[in-house]
N, C-alpha and C positions, 0 to 999 in steps of 0.2 A: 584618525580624523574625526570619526565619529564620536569616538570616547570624549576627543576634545570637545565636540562642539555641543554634546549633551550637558555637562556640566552649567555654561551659560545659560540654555535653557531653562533647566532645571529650575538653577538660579531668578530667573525671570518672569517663569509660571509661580514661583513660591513668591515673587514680591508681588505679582499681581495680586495672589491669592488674598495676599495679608493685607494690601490695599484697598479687596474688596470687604474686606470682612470688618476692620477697620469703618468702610464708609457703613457697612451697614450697624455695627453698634452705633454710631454718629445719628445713622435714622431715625434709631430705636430710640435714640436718647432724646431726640428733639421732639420725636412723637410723644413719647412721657412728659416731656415739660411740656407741650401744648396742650394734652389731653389734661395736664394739672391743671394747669393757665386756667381753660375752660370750665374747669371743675368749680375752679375760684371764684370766677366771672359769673357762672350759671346761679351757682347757691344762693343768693336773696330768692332767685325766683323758684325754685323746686321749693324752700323756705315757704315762701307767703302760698304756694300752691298746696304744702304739705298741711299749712295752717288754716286753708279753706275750709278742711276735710276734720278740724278739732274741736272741741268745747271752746266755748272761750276762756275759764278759767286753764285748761291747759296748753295756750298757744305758748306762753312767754315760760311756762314752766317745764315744760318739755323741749326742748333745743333739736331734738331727731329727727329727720324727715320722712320718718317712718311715725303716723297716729298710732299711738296705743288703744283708741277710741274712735275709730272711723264714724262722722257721722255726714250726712249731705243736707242735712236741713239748715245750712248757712246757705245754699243756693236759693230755695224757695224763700227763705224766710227775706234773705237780701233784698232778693229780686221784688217781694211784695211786700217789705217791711215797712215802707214808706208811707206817708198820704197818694204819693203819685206812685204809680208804676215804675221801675225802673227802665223796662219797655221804651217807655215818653222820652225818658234821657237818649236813649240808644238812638230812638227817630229823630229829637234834636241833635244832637250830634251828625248822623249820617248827611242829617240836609245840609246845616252848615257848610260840613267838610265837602261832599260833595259837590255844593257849589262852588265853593271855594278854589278848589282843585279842576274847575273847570274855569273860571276865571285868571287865574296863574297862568294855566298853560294857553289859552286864546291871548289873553293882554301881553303876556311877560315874551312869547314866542312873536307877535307881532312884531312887538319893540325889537326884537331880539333879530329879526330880519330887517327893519331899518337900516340899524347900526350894520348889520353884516352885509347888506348885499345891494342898500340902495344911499348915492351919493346927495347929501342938503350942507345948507350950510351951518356953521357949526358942529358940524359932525365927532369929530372929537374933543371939541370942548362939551358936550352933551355929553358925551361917553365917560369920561372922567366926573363929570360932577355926577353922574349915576353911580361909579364906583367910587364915591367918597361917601354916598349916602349907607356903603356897608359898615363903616364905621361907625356910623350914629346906630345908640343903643334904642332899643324901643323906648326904654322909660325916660329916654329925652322928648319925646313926642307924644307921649300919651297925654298930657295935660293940652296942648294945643287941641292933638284928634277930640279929646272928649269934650273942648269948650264947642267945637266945631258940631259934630254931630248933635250935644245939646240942643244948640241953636236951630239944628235943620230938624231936631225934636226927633228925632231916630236912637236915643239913649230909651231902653228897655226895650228894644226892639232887634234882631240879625242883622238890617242895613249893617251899623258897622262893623261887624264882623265880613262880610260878605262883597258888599260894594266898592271898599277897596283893592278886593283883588282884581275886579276886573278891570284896574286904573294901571297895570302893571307896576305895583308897589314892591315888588320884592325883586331887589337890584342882585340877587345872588341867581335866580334863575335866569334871567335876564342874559347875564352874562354866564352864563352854562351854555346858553343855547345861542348865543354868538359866536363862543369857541366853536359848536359842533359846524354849525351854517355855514363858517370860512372856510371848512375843509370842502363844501361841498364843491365839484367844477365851476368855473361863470360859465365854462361854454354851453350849461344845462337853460343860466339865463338868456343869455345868448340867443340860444335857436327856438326858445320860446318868443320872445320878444323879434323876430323875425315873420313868424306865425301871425302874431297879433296880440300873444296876450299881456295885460297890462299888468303890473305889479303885483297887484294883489291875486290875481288867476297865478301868476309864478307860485305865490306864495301860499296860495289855499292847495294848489293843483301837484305843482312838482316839489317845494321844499317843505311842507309837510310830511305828502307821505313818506320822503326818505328821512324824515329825520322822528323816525317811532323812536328809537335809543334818548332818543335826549328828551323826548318829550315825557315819555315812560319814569324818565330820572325823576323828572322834575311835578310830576303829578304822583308819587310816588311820596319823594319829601312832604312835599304840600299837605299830602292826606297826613301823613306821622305829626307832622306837625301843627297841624290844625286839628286830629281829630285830640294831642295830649295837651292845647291850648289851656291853660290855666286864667292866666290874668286876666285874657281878653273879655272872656264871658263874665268872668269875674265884675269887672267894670262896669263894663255895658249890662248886663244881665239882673234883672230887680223880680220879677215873678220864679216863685220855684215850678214853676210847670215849663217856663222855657230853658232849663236849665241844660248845659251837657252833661256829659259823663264827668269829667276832672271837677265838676261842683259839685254834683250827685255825690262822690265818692267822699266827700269834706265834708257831707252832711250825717256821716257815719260817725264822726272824730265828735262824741257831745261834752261842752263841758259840763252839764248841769245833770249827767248822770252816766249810767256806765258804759263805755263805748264800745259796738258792737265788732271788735275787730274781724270774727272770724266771717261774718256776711260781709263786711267791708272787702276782707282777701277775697271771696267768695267773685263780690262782682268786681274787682277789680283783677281776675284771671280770664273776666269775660270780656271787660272791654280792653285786652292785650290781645285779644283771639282778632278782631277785624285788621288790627297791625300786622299782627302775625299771615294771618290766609294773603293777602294784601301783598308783603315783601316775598313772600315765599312764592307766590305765582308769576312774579315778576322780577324776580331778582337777575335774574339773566340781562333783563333788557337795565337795568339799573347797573348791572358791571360794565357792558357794553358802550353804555350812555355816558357815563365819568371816562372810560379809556377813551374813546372815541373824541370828548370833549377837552383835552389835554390836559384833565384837571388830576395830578397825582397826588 
C-alpha cells in the first residue's frame, strides 16, 4: 500500500518542483526585461548627467557615460555664467510654483467639494461642461488669456501665471478630487451639519483633513508641472531677471556663438533635483491619492 501510494507522491512533489522552478526562471526573466526597460528609459538622463561632468568639445564626441576627463566647472561656471545669477531663476521659479500649487489645491478642492458633497442647481450640467473643458488645448486660449491679461496690463508680470490658479482653472484636478470626496461617508456630513457646522467648516474642518492622498496627488502634479512650464513664462515673461528655470535653461542654446552645452546639462541636473526630492518624499501619498480616486 505504501509502495503504491509513494509513487503518486513522488510524482506530485517533482511537478510541483518543476512548477516552481519554472515560475521562478519566469521571475528572472521579467526582472531582466524590466531591469533593461529601465536601463532604456533612464539613459538620456545618466547621458546629460554624464555630460555635466565633460569639456564641451567632448560631450557629442564621446557617447560613454563614463568622462574620460572629469571636470566640475560646468557647475560654477553655469550657475554664474550669466549676467543674472542662476540663483534668481531658481527663486523665480520656486515662487511661481509655489504659489501656484497652493492655488490649485485651495480653488480646484473647493470646486471639487461643491460638485461632490453639496446640492445647486445645475449641478451636473456645470460638471460636464467643466469636463469638456479638458478637451480644449491650452494654445486654443492662449491668445484670448493674453488679449485679457494685456488689457488688465499684468503681461510682464506673475499675475498671469499665478492668478489663475486660484480661479480653479484646471478641470483635471478638480475632478481628481471629486472621485476621492464621493468615497468619503455623508454620514461624516451629516453629524456635522447636526452640530452646527456650515458647509464650509465640513469642508475646511472634516473633508480636508481626510482627503491629504488626493490633495498630495494634486499639489504634487501642479508643482511638476508648473515648476517645467515652458510657454507660459515664455509669453508672459519680457525681463530676463524674472525669468524661470525652463527660459534660463534656452538662454544657454546661442545662435550667434558657441553654445555652452556642458553648463547648460550642468544646471539643468539641478533644476531636475527640486522634481526629484519633491516625488520622492511624497510618492506614497501620490499612489495612494490616484488608487483611492478611482483613477487607473
Amino acid at each position: 500500500m505504501d509502495a503504491a501510494l509513494s509513487e503518486p507522491l513522488a510524482l506530485a512533489r517533482s511537478l510541483r518542483a518543476a512548477k516552481a522552478q519554472r515560475a521562478k526562471r519566469a521571475a528572472l526573466l521579467k526582472h531582466v526585461f524590466l531591469i533593461a526597460a529601465s536601463l532604456v528609459m533612464i539613459y538620456p538622463l545618466l547621458w546629460m548627467l554624464a555630460s555635466s561632468f565633460k569639456p564641451n568639445n567632448q560631450i557629442f564626441g564621446d557617447p560613454s557615460l563614463w568622462p574620460r576627463e572629469v571636470t566640475w566647472a560646468n557647475y560654477p561656471e553655469g550657475w554664474n555664467g550669466m549676467a543674472v545669477s542662476f540663483g534668481v531663476f531658481f527663486r523665480n521659479s520656486l515662487f511661481v510654483t509655489i504659489l501656484s500649487v497652493i492655488g490649485n489645491v485651495l480653488s480646484c478642492s473647493f470646486t471639487a467639494y461643491a460638485f461632490a458633497r453639496l446640492e445647486f442647481t445645475g449641478k451636473r450640467l456645470w460638471f460636464a461642461l467643466m469636463m469638456m473643458t479638458l478637451m480644449i488645448p491650452y494654445h486654443v486660449v492662449l491668445i484670448p488669456q493674453y488679449l485679457t491679461f494685456l488689457k488688465l496690463g499684468w503681461v510682464d508680470t506673475y499675475l498671469p501665471l499665478i492668478v489663475p490658479q486660484f480661479l480653479a482653472g484646471d478641470a483635471f484636478f478638480i475632478f481628481l478630487m471629486v472621485q476621492f470626496f464621493r468615497q468619503l461617508p455623508r454620514e461624516l456630513d451629516e453629524a456635522a451639519m447636526i452640530d452646527g457646522c456650515s458647509p464650509f467648516k465640513i469642508y475646511w474642518a472634516i473633508i480636508m483633513p481626510l482627503s491629504i492622498p488626493a490633495i498630495a496627488t494634486a499639489a504634487i502634479f501642479s508643482f511638476i508641472w508648473t515648476w517645467d512650464d515652458f510657454l507660459g513664462p515664455l509669453v508672459y515673461l519680457n525681463d530676463v531677471k524674472d525669468y524661470t528655470v525652463p527660459l534660463a535653461l534656452r538662454m544657454f542654446n546661442s545662435q550667434d556663438s558657441v553654445t555652452q552645452y556642458g553648463q547648460m546639462f550642468a544646471m539643468s541636473i539641478l533644476s531636475l533635483l527640486p522634481i526629484f526630492l519633491f516625488f520622492i518624499i511624497f510618492q506614497r501619498l501620490i499612489i495612494r491619492g490616484i488608487a483611492m480616486s478611482g483613477l487607473k
